[in-house]
C-alpha positions in Angstrom: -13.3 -8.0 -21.6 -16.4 -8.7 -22.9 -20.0 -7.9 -21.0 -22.3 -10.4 -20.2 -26.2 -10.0 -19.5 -28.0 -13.0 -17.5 -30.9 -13.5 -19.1 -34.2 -15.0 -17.1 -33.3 -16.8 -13.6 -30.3 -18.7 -13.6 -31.7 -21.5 -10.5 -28.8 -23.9 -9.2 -30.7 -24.5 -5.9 -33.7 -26.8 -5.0 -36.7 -24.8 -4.5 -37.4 -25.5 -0.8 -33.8 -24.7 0.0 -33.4 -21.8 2.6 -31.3 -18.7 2.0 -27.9 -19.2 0.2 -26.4 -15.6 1.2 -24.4 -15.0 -1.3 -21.9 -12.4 -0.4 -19.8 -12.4 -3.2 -19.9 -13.0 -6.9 -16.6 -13.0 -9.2 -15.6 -13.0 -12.6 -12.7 -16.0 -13.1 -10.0 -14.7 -15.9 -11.3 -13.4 -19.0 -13.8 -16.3 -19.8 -17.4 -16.1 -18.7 -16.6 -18.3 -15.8 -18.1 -16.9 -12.5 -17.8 -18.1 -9.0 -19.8 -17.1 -5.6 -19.3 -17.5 -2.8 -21.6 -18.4 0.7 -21.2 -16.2 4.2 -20.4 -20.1 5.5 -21.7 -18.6 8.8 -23.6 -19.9 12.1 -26.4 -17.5 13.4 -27.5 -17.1 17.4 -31.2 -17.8 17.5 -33.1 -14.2 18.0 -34.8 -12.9 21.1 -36.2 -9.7 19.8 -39.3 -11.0 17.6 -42.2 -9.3 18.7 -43.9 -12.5 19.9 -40.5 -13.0 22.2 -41.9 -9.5 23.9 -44.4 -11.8 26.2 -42.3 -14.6 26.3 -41.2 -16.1 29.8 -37.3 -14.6 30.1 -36.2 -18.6 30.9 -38.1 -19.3 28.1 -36.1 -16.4 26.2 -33.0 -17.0 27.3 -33.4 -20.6 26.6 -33.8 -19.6 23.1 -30.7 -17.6 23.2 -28.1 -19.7 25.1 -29.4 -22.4 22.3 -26.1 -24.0 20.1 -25.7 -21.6 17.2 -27.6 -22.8 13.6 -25.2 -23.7 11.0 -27.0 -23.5 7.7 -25.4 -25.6 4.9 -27.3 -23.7 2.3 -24.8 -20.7 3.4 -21.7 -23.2 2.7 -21.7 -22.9 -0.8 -18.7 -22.0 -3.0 -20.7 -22.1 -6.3 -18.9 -22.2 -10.3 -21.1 -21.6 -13.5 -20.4 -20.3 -16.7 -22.7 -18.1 -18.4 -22.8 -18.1 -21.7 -22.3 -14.8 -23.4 -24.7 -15.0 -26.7 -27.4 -15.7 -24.9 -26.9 -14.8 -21.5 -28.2 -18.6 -20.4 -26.2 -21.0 -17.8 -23.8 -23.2 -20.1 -25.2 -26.6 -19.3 -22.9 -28.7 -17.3 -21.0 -25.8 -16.4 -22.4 -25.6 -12.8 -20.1 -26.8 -9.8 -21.8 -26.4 -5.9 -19.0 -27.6 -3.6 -18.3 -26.0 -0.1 -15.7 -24.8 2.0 -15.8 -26.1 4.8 -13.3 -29.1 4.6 -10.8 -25.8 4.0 -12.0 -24.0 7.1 -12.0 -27.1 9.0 -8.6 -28.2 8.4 -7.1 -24.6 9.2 -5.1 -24.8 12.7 -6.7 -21.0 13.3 -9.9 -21.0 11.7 -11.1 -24.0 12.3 -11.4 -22.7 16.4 -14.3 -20.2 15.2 -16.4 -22.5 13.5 -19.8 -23.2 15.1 -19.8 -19.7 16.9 -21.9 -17.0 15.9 -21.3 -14.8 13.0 -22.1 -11.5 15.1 -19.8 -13.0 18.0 -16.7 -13.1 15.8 -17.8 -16.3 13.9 -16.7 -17.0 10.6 -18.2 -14.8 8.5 -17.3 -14.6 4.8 -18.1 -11.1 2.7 -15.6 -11.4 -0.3 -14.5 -13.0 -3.2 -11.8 -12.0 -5.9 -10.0 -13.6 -8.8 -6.5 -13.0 -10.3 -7.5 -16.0 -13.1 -5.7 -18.9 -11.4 -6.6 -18.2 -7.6 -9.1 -17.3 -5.6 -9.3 -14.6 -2.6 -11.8 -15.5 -0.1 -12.2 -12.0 2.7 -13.2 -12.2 6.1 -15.8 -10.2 8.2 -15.2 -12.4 11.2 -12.9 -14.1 13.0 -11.1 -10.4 13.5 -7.9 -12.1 15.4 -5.0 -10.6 17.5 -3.6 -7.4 17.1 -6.1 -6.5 14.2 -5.4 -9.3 11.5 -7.7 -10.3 9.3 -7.9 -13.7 7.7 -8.0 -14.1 3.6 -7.7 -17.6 2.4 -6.2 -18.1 -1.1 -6.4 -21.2 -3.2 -5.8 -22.3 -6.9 -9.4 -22.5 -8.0 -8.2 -26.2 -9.6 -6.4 -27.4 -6.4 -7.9 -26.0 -3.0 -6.1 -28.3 -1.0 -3.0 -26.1 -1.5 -4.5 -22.8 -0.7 -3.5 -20.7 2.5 -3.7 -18.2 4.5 -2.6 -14.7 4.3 -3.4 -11.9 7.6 -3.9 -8.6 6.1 -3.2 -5.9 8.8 -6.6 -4.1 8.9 -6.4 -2.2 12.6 -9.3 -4.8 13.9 -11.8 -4.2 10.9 -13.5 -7.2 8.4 -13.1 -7.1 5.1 -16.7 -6.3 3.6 -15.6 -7.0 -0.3 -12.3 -8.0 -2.1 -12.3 -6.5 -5.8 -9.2 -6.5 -8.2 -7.7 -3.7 -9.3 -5.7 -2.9 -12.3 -1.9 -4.6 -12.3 -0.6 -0.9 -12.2 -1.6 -0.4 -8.9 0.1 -0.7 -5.6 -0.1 -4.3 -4.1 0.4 -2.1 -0.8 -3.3 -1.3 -1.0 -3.8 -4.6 0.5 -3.0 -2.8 4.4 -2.4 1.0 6.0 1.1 1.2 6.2 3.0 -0.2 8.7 5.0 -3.6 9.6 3.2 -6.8 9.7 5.1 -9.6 11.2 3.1 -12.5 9.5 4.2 -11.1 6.1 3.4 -8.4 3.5 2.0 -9.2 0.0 5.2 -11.1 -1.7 5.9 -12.9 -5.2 2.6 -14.1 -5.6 0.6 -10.9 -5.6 2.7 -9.0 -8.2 0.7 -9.7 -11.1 -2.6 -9.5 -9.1 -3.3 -6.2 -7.0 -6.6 -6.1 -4.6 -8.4 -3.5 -2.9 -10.2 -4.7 0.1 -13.0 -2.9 1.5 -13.2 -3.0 5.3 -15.8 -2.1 7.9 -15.9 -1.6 11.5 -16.1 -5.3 13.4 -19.3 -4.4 14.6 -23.3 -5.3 13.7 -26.2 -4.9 14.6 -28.8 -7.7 16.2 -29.1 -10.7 13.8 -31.0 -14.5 13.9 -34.5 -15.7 13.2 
């Protein structure tokens, strides 16, 4: 597989535009085709700025009990393709769509949109490609008995993606990466039985190593 260098700033978002946060970037097959991925998240408003010190505590917790911000700049599932002579965005190559609709429609995570990212929101920290699909990982929602949610979906037809539970003992995933076919698809959990399915058929060609963390964080918002 070839390198590719970006060269200068490769700018697919209006100027004014507030933080993206992109928490993952992958390559898509063997092409220079790339696609990144937004945290999709909702932040609870902060009550630890320093001018919030002197604040009235109504008007603090006012602040706090406040509806949770969802920032669409965060919702962005982005393609481009770079190209790999000159290390410049291939015109008309660049794709900003979001996933939303997918989170939306999804009988389980649809239930954690709109809360918090730090309370167990949806919270997206990984991306992966096996060429044909795409492997979106989950810091938050961390549902029952530990399972952690990793949506999968043809990069060409998302309507027919899904959801797989990866057995993590109650930890996010922090980053999805692919690893060489030779290695054990089993990588995907610790061992032990998951009821909702270990990796079948359509993993074989395409083994990942997911990189948890503790479902824990510090204080967040703005």
């Amino acid at each position: 597989m070839a390198s590719i260098t970006p060269r200068g700033r490769l700018r697919w978002y209006r100027p004014k535009s507030k933080e993206i946060d992109i928490e993952g970037i992958t390559r898509h097959g063997t092409d220079s085709v790339f696609y990144i991925v937004g945290s999709h998240d909702a932040r609870r408003h902060s009550i630890f700025r320093p001018k919030d010190q002197s604040n009235p505590v109504n008007e603090n917790r006012k602040r706090f009990e406040w509806k949770p911000e969802q920032q669409k700049d965060r919702e962005r599932l982005i393609r481009l393709a770079i190209d790999p002579q000159t290390g410049q965005l291939v015109e008309g190559s660049l794709i900003i769509t979001s996933l939303r609709d997918n989170l939306a429609s999804h009988p389980v995570l649809s239930g954690f949109i709109g809360a918090a990212s730090k309370e167990n929101g949806i919270d997206i920290e990984g991306i992966a490609s096996d060429g044909q699909r795409l492997y979106i990982g989950f810091r938050g929602p961390v549902l029952l008995s530990g399972m952690t949610p990793v949506l999968v979906f043809d990069a060409d037809h998302r309507e027919a993606g899904h959801v797989r539970y990866v057995a993590l003992q109650g930890l996010g995933i922090r980053d999805l990466a692919r690893i060489p076919e030779r290695a054990r698809t089993d990588q995907w959990e610790p061992q032990g039985s998951n009821p909702l399915g270990r990796p079948g058929p359509e993993w074989a060609q395409s083994s990942f190593l997911v990189r948890p963390i503790v479902k824990g964080n510090s204080g967040q918002g703005s």
